[in-house]
N, C-alpha and C positions, 0 to 999 in steps of 0.2 A: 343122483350121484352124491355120496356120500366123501366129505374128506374125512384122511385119516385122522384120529386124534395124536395133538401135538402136548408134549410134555415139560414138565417142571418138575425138578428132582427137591425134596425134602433137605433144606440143609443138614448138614453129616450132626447126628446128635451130639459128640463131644466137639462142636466147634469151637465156641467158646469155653474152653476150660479154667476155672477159679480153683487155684489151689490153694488151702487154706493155712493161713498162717494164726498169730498173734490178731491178725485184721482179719476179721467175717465179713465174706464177701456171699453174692448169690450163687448156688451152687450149679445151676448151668445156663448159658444163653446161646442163643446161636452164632453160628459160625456165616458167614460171606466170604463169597470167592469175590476174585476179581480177573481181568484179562488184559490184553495190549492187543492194540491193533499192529500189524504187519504190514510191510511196503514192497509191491514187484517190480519191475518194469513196466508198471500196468500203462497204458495209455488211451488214447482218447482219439479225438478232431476235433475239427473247428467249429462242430456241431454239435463238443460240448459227450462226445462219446463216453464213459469211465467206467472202469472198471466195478464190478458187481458181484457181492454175495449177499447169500441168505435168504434169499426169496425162495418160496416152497416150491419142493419137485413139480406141482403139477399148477401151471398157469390159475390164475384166479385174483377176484377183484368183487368190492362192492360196487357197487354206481349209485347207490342213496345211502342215506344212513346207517349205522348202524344201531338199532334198537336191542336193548337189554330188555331184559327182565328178568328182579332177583327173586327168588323162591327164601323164604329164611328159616324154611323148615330143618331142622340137625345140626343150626349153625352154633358153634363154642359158644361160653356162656359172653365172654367178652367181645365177641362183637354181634353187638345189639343192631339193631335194624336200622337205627339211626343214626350209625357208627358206620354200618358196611355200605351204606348209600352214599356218603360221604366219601369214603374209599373209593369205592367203585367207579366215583364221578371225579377222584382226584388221579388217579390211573389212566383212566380216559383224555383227561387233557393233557396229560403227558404227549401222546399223539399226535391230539388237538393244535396243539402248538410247534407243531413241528412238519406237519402236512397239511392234508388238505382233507380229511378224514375227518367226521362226525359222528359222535356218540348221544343217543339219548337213551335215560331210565325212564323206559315209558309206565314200568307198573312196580308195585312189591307184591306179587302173588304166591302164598306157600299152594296153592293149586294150581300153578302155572303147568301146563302140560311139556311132558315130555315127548317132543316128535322127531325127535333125530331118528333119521332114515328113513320117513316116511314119503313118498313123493312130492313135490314142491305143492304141489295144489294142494295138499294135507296139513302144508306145514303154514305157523301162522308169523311167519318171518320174523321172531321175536329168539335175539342168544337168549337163551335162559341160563343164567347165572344158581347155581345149589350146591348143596353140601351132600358128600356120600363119603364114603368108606375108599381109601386110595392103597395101593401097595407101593408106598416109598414115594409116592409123589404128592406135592403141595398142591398142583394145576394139572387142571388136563384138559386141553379146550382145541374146536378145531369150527372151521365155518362149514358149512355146506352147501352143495353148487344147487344151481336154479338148474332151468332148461337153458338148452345150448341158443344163443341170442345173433343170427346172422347179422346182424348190426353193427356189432360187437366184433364180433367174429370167435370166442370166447364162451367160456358159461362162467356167467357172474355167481357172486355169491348170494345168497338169498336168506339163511339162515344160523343157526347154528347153536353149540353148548358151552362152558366154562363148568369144567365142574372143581369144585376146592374139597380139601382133605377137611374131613370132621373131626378127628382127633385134636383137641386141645391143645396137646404140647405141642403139635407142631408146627404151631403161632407164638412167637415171645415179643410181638412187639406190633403194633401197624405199619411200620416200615418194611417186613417179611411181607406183612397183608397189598401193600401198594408194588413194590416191585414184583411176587410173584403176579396180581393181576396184570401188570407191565408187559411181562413176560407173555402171557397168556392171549390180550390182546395185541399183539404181534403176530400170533398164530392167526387169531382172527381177522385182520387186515390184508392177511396174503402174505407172512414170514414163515419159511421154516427156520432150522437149529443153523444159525451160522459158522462159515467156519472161522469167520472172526475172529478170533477171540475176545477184542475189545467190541464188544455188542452186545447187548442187553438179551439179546436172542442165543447166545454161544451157548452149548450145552458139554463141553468136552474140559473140564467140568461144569458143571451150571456155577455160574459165577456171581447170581443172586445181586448184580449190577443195579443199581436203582432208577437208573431213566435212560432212556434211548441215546443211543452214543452216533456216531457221525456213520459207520456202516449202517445200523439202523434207520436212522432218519434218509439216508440216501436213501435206500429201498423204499419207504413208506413214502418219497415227493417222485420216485419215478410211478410209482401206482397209483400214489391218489393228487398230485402237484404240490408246489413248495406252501400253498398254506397262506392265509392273508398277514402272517407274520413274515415271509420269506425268509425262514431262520437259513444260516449255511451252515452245511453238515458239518464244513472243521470247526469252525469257530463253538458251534454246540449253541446250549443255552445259557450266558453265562449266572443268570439268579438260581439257577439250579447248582450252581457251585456252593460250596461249605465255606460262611463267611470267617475266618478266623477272628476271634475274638481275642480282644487287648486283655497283654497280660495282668494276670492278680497283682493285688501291690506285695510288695516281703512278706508285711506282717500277717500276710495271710499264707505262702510260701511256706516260712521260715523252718516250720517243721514238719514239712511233707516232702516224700519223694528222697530222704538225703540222709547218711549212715548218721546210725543210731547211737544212743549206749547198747545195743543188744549183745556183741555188735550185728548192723545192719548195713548194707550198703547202699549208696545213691542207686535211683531207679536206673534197671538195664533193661536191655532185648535179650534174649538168648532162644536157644532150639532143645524144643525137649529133652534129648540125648544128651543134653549136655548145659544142665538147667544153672550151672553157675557161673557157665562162659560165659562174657558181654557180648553177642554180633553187632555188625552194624551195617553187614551185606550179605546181604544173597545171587549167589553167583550158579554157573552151570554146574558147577562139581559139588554144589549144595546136596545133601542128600533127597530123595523125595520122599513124600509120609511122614514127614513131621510136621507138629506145629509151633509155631515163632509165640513167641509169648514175651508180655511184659513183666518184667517184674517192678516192682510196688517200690522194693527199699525200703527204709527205713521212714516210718510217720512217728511222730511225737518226740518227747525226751523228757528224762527225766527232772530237767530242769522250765520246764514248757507247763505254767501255772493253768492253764487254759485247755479244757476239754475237745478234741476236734472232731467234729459230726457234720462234714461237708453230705451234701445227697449232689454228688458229681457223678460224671456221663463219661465214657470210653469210650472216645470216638476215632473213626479211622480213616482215613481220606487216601482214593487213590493218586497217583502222580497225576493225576488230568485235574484235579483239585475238587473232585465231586465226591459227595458222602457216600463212603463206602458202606459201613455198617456203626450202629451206636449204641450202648448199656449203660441201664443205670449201674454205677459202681461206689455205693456208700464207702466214704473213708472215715471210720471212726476209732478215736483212742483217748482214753482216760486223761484228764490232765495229772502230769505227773507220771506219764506212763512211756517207757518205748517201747511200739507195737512195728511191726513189720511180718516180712516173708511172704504174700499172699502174692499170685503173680495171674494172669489172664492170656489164654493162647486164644490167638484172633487170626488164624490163617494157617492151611496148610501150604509148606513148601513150592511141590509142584504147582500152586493157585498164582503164587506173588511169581513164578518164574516165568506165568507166561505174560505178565504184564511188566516188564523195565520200567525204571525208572525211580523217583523217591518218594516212598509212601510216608506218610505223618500219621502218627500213633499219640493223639491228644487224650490227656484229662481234663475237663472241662466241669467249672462250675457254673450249670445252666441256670440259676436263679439269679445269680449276680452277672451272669454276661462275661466271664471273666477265663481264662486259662490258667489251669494249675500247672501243666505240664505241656513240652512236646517232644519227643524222640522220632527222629528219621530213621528211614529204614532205606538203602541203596538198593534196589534189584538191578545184580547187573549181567544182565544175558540179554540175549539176542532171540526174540521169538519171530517166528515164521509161518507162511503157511501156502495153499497152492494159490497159485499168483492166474489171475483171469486172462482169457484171449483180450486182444485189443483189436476195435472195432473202429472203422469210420465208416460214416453214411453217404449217400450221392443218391439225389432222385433226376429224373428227365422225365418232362412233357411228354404224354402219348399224341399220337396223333390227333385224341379228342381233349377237351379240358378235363374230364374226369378219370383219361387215363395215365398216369405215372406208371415211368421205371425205376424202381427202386434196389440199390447195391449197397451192398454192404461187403466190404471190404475187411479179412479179420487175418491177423496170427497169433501164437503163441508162444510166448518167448521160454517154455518150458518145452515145446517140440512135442505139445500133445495134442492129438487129434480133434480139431470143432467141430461139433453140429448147429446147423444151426435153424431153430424151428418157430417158423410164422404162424402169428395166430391171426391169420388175412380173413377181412371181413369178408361179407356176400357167403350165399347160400352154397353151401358144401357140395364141391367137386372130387372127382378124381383126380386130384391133382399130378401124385405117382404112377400113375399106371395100374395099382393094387387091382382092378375093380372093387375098390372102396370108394363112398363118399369120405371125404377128409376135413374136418370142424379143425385140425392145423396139418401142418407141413414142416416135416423134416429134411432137410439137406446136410450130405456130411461134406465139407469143405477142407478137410487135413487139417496140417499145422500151418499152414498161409493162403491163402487164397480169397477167393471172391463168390457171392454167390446171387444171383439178379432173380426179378420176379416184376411181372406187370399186374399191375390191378387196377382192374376199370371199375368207379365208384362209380358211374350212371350218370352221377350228376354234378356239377361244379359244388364246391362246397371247404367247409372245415371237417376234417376225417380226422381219427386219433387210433395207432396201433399197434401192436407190442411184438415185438422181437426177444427171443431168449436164443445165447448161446452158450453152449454147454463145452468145457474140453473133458479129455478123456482121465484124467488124472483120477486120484480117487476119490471120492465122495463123503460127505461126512454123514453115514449110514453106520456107524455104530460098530465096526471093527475094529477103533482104534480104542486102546487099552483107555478105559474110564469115557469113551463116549456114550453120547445117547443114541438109540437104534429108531428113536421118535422121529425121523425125518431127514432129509437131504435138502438141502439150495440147487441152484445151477448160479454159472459163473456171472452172466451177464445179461442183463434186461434191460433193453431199449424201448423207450417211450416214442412215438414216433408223430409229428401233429403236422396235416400236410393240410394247406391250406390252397385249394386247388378252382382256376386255375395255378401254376405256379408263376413265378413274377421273374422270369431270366432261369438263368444257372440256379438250380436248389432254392431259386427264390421262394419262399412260404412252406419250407421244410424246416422245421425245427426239432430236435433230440434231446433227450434228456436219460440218464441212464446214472446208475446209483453208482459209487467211487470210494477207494480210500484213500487220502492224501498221503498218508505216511507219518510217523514221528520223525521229530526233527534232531532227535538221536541227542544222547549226553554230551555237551557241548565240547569238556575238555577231550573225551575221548575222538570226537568226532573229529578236536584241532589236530591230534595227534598224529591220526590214519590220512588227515591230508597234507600233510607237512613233510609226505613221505617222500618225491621226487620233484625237483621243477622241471618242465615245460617251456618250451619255445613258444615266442609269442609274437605278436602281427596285428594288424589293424584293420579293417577295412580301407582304411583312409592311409594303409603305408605302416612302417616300423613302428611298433611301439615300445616305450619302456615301463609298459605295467608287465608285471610277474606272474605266472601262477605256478599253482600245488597242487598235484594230486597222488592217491592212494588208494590202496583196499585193502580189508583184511580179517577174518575170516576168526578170531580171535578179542573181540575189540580192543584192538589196538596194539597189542603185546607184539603181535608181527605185522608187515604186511607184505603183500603177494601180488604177482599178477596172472599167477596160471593156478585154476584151481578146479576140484573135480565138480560135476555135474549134480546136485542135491544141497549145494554146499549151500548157508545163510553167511552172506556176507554184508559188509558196511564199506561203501563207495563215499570218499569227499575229494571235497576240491577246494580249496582256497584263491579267492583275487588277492592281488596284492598291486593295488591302485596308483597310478603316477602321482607324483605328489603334486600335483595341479588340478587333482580330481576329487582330493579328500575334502572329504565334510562338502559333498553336494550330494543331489539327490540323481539318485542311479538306478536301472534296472538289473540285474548278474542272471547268466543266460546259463542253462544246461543242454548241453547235444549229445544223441549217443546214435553213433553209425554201429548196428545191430546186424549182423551175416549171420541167419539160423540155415544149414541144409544148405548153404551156397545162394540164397537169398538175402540180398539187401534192405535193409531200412533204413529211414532216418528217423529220429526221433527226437522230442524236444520235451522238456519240463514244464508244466506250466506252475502259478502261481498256486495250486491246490493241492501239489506234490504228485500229479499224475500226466505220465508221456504219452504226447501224441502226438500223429505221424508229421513228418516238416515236409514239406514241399520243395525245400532247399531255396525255395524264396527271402529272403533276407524279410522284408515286410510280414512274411506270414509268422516269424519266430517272434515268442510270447516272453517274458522273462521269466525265472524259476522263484526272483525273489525283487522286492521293490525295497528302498531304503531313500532315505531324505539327509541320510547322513553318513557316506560313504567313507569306511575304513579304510586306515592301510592293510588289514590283515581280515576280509570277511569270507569267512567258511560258508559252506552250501553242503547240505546232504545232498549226494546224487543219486544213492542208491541204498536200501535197507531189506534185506530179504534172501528168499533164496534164488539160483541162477540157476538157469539149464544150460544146456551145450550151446556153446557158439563163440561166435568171435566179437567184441565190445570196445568201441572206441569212443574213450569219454573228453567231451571236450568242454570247456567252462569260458566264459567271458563275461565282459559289463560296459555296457552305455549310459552314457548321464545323458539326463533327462532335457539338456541343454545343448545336446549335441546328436549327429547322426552319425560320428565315428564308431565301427564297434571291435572291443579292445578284445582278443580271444585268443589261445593257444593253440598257434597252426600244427603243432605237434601235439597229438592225442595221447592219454594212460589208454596203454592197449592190453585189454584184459580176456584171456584165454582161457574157457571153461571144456574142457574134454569128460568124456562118458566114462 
């Protein structure tokens, strides 16, 4: 059984565009996209349930290594074998360090065979990595399944291809060469195109991301564990961040970047359409299809004795602070000379609007360590996308020790249909009725319910097993304007490790499932949208006189609301506003939201990863949404960032210090009303 091949699109050839002034710059390099992660109402349990995309339509997994072997027959001239080994193997640890996944380059063979699709016993379980001929694409790589493994329950992967584009130009740098392999081994691991956007895996547009981002890393430690670094997915990696470098001193400054005798003006941003405006945000009503571009200003003067031939870098950093993309950008001009006009577009519109927040648009002198320049750039919109079922886990004791009940418990806070499909060890039954034997099992559960299943393992033991569930929303299969038609996700994959007998209630049942926390939104605006109404407040322990705020609004921040239509991406906060016998100690701030979808209740709680899961209404079971050691009079909480479906939403916020078991909270809820 063959998988499909999964894709990398070529960056767009005028990404980087050097318009040429008085300063000769290079006349093209590439272009990077970039993305933002989105936040649902996604939630979880206590067993650690979260939310999940990007994992490929059709279940799959290695269980050993993964072995390369690179072919270097038709490779460009600049990368040499000793070059692409390197690569290949600094790609791979990207992975490496993020899960629990392994890569070895077992050979360099230009006669390595080609056996993709050959039957497993044909094939010699080696990706072979080569160069051929691509139409529009960098990468094109996908694994290949073995036989179906009752053990497993599952058909592992066993071998598979990378293949890269042979055209020359469409490599400008080794950072093009390490992210698209990134990309590509993501595929190989068991990713499809997410609908992330902030993921190294997103393809809607390919966003040419350089290292796995916290949707990705979930997915890769639900398939292969967190890895003997146990990185967490929010947090990231932080040495993979772009170190800012101390600024140059003046005398090296003095005449770059800043109006001329030309005249020139100090360096700006502006948008193609409009190359002599200054920007300094990008908003929703931004046009899309253009690109943002730097301009240069003015370098030299004619008062400036001293010739300037910096060999500086143009580098780009998204708001997460990771390197987006980087060119060499020679700044030279005569002494005695004012040179300007030359400017660089580093991004299309649509790219920076599905990622919020403040990108840094650096000149950088890489030989001395030093910074010439930096300009920010504001994206300020609101991206979104389909928000996953929420899932909790429960197993029971069968009657024997190897037999377990296991339920899974799910809804969708978008009110769209789950399936949800077991890939249950032991040798294939008819499980449905079809007369089929069945290697998995599908169940459709609607938009809330429960769905149970026994399995007798034979024998006591440690078992491991995978759950995926899918809602019915749409797919990121390539109908939407600029996606890729290279593959689908499903919404959520549960890792399952039962450790059996079990030891009480769910004793030796543990879960793990990939998740996205959320951004914790632009702070001012975020103070803004909760500053919108207060709320009555109460205590556990009796009256209180802490405060709070909350709001929504659907605009950031310009208005806020509380009845809003069904598709809509909104921003939910809330504000404490702590007794003055409470500030400056250390506290935990609580998020609840009582959720009625279809005349069905929930409860649900925040936890510290930015993902809600079900409350018990237990006082002891609730998590806090945020920890602090130094409690304000005025601390905002994001409660909510994304889009809503239909239903009725009652958000309630509070805070405990860490010294106390009183908890401070608003018995009066922000009651939020989304209709179809």
């Amino acid at each position: 059984m063959t998988f499909a091949r999964w894709t990398r699109h070529l960056p767009t050839a005028s990404g980087w565009v050097i318009v040429l002034g008085l300063l000769l710059l290079p006349a093209l390099v590439p272009e990077h996209a970039a993305a933002y992660q989105g936040a649902g109402f996604d939630a979880g349990s206590k067993h650690d349930v979260y939310r999940a995309l990007g994992i490929n339509g059709s279940f799959g997994r290695w269980n050993t290594t993964v072995k390369l072997v690179y072919d270097p027959d038709g490779a460009p001239a600049q990368f040499t074998i000793s070059k692409m080994q390197g690569l290949i193997l600094q790609a791979a640890a990207q992975w490496e360090q993020v899960c629990g996944i392994k890569f070895q380059l077992v050979a360099t063979d230009a006669n390595a065979p080609d056996d993709a699709g050959l039957p497993p016993n044909q094939q010699d379980g080696l990706v072979r990595i080569f160069w051929a001929k691509s139409d529009g694409f960098a990468g094109l790589a996908g694994p290949d399944f073995g036989n179906y493994d009752q053990n497993l329950g599952y058909y592992p992967y066993y071998d598979g291809d990378l293949k890269l584009n042979d055209d020359p130009s469409a490599w400008h740098n080794d950072l093009d060469m390490v992210s698209t392999l990134a990309h590509e081994y993501g595929h190989l691991i068991g990713l499809g195109h997410s609908e992330n956007p902030f993921s190294i895996m997103y393809a809607n547009p390919y966003n040419n991301l350089n290292y796995p981002r916290e949707d990705d890393i979930s997915a890769a430690q639900v398939l292969y564990g967190v890895g003997p670094n146990a990185v967490d997915p929010v947090a990231g990696v932080n040495e993979w961040r772009y170190p800012m470098p101390p600024v140059a001193p003046a005398s090296v400054t003095e005449y770059l970047f800043k109006a001329n005798q030309l005249p020139s003006p100090a360096a700006f941003l502006s948008l193609q359409s409009a190359a002599s405006t200054a920007i300094n945000a990008i908003t929703d009503a931004t046009v899309d299809g253009q690109y943002v571009r730097l301009n240069s200003g003015g370098i030299g003067n004619f008062s400036n004795n001293t010739a300037i031939n910096l060999k500086a870098t143009l580098v780009v950093i998204d708001p997460d602070g990771y390197l987006w993309s980087k060119v060499d950008w020679p700044l030279t001009c005569s002494a005695r000379t004012a040179c300007g006009g030359a400017s660089v577009a580093f991004a299309r519109t649509e790219v920076l609007k599905s990622y919020p927040g403040t990108w840094k648009i650096l000149v950088v002198d890489e030989a001395a360590g030093t910074l010439l320049l930096t300009q920010n750039l504001k994206v300020a919109t609101v991206a979104s996308f389909n928000a996953a079922p929420v899932a909790m886990v429960s197993a029971v004791q069968g009657a024997t020790p190897a037999r377990v009940t296991i339920t899974i418990a799910a809804t969708d806070i978008e009110k769209q249909n789950i399936t949800v499909i077991w890939h249950l060890p032991g040798k294939p039954v008819d499980r449905n009725g079809d007369g089929l034997l069945d290697t998995e099992l599908s169940e459709p559960l609607g938009i809330n319910g429960s769905v149970v299943q026994t399995v007798d393992f034979s024998v006591a033991g440690v078992y491991t097993m995978f759950v995926d569930l899918r809602d019915s929303g749409t797919r990121y299969d390539g109908s939407a304007a600029g996606s890729s038609g290279a593959g689908e996700g499903f919404s959520n994959l549960l890792r399952l490790s039962l450790n059996l007998p079990l030891a009480g209630a769910n004793g030796g049942l543990t879960v793990l499932a990939q998740h996205n926390a959320g951004d914790p939104g632009n702070l001012p605006v975020l103070r803004t949208v909760a500053a919108a109404q207060s709320y009555q407040s109460t205590s556990t322990a009796g009256a209180t006189t802490a405060g709070f705020l909350m709001g929504a609004s659907k605009d950031s921040g310009l208005s806020t609301a509380t009845s809003f239509k069904s598709g809509t991406s909104i921003l939910v906060g809330g504000t404490v506003q702590a007794r003055t016998a409470d500030l400056n100690k250390a506290a935990g701030i609580y998020v609840v939201i009582k959720a009625v979808l279809g005349g069905q209740e929930s409860w649900l709680f925040r936890d510290s990863k930015g993902a809600y899961r079900p409350w018990s209404l237990n006082i002891n079971d609730l998590q806090p949404a945020l920890l602090t050691s130094n409690l304000q009079s005025s601390a905002v909480v994001e409660v909510y960032k994304g889009v809503v479906g239909a239903g009725t939403f009652q958000v309630f916020v509070g805070y405990k210090l860490d010294s106390s078991t009183a908890l401070h909270y608003s018995s009066v809820p922000l009651q939020l009303n989304v209709t179809n």
